[in-house]
C-alpha positions in Angstrom: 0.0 0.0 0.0 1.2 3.5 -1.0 2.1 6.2 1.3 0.4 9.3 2.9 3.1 11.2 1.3 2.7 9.1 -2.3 -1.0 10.5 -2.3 0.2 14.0 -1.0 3.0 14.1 -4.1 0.4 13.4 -6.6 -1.9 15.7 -5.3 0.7 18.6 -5.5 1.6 17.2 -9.3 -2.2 17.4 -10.1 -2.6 21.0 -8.6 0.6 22.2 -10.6 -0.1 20.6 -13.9 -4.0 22.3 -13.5 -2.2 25.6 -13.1 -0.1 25.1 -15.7 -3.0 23.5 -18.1 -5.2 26.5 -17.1 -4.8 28.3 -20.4 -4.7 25.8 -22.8 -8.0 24.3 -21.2 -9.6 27.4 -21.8 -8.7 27.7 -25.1 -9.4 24.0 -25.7 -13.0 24.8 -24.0 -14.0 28.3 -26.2 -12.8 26.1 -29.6 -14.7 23.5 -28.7 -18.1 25.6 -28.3 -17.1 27.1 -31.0 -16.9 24.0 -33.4 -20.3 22.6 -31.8 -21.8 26.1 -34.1 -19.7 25.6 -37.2 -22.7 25.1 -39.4 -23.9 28.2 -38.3 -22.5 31.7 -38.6 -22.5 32.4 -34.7 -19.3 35.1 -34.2 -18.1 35.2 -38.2 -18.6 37.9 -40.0 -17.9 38.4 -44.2 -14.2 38.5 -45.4 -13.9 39.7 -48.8 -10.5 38.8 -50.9 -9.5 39.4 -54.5 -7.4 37.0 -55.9 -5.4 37.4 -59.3 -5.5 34.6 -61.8 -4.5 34.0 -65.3 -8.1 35.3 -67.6 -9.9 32.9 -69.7 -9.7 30.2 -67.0 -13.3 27.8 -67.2 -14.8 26.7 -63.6 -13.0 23.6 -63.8 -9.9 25.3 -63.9 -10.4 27.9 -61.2 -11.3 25.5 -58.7 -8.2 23.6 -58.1 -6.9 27.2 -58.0 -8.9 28.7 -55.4 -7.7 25.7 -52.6 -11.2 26.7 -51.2 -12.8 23.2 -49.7 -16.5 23.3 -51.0 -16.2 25.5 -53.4 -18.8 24.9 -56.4 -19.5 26.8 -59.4 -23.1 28.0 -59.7 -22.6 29.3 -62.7 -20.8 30.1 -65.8 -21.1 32.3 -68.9 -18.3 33.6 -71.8 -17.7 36.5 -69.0 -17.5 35.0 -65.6 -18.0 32.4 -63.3 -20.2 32.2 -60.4 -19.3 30.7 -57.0 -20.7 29.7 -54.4 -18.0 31.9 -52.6 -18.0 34.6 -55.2 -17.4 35.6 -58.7 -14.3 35.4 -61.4 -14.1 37.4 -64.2 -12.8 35.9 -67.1 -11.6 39.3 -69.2 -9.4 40.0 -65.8 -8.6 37.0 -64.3 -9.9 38.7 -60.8 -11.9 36.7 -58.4 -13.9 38.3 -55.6 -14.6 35.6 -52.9 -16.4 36.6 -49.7 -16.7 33.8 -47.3 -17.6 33.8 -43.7 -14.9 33.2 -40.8 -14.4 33.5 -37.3 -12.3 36.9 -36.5 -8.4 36.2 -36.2 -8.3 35.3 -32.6 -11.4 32.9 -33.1 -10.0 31.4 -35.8 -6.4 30.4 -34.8 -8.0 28.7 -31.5 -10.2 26.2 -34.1 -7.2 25.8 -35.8 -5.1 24.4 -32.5 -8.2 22.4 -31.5 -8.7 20.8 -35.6 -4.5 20.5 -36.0 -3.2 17.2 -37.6 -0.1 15.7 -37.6 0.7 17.4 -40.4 0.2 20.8 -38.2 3.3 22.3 -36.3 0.4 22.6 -33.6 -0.2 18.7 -33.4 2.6 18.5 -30.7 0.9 20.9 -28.4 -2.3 18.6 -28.7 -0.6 15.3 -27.5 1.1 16.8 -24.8 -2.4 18.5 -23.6 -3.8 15.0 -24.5 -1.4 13.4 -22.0 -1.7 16.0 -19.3 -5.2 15.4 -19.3 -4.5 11.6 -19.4 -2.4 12.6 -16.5 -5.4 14.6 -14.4 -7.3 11.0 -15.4 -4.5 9.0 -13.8 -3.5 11.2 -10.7 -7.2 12.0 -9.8 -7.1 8.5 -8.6 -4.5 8.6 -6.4 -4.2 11.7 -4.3 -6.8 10.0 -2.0 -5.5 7.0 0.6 -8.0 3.9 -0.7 -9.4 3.3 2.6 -10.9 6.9 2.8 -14.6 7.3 2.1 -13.8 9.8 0.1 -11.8 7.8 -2.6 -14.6 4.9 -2.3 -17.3 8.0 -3.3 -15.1 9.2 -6.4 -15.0 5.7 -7.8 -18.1 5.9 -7.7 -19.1 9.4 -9.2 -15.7 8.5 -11.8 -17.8 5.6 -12.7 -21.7 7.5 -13.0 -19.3 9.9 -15.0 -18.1 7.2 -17.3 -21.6 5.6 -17.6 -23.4 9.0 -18.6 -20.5 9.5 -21.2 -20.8 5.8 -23.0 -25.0 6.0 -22.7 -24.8 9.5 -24.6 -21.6 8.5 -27.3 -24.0 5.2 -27.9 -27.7 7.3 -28.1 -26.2 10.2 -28.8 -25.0 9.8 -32.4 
């Protein structure tokens, strides 16, 4: 059996790592609101860019181009082409796209929480993954097991964990 001062060592590790994890779980938190609303327009507003592309170009052309996913073309005529995300005029070669986003702030914190491991960012992600797996872990043993109070977290941890797999499993 494990310590008083085992249990009292985690529980300082915990606290520090929380502190430490406070930012980044606020961040993680507002993103994550944030990407619950992405098929809605909740806190974007319209960002207009013109683009400069060779003239003559068809729809089927332009779209590789514009590196826009979902782009469509509504569409197209001798003069132009219609998007979904604008307009490109063939006599110029200038496309107007206006497309919604979140402001620049908003925008780089869905960006962390979406990263990939092709994403500079993705290392920041696995280490908050572990420290999280790390609150998981420690939670458990900055309590002695013989205390009531360890005994009542199991079994809140495990109401916790049933809630979570009933809603994944109805949920979706």
């Amino acid at each position: 059996m494990a310590s008083p001062k085992f249990h009292m060592a985690f529980r300082k590790y915990h606290r520090w790592l929380g502190f430490f994890l406070a930012g980044i779980m606020g961040v993680y938190a507002v993103s994550g609101i944030l990407l619950i609303f992405r098929p809605t327009d909740i806190l974007k507003y319209e960002q207009t860019q013109t683009r400069q592309y060779d003239a003559n170009l068809s729809g089927v052309e332009l779209l590789p181009l514009l590196k826009m996913r979902g782009s469509k073309v509504t569409s197209e005529n001798a003069d132009k082409v219609v998007l979904n995300y604008g307009e490109y005029d063939k006599d110029t070669g200038l496309a107007v796209i206006t497309k919604k986003d979140y402001p620049i702030v908003l925008s780089k914190m869905v960006k962390l929480h979406k990263a990939t491991n092709n994403s500079p960012l993705f290392w920041l992600n696995i280490s908050f993954g572990l420290g999280l797996l790390f609150f998981v872990i420690s939670a458990f043993l900055m309590f002695i097991p013989k205390l009531p109070m360890y005994r009542n977290g199991l079994k809140i941890a495990g109401i916790g964990t049933v809630v979570t797999v009933l809603t994944v499993i109805f949920g979706s």
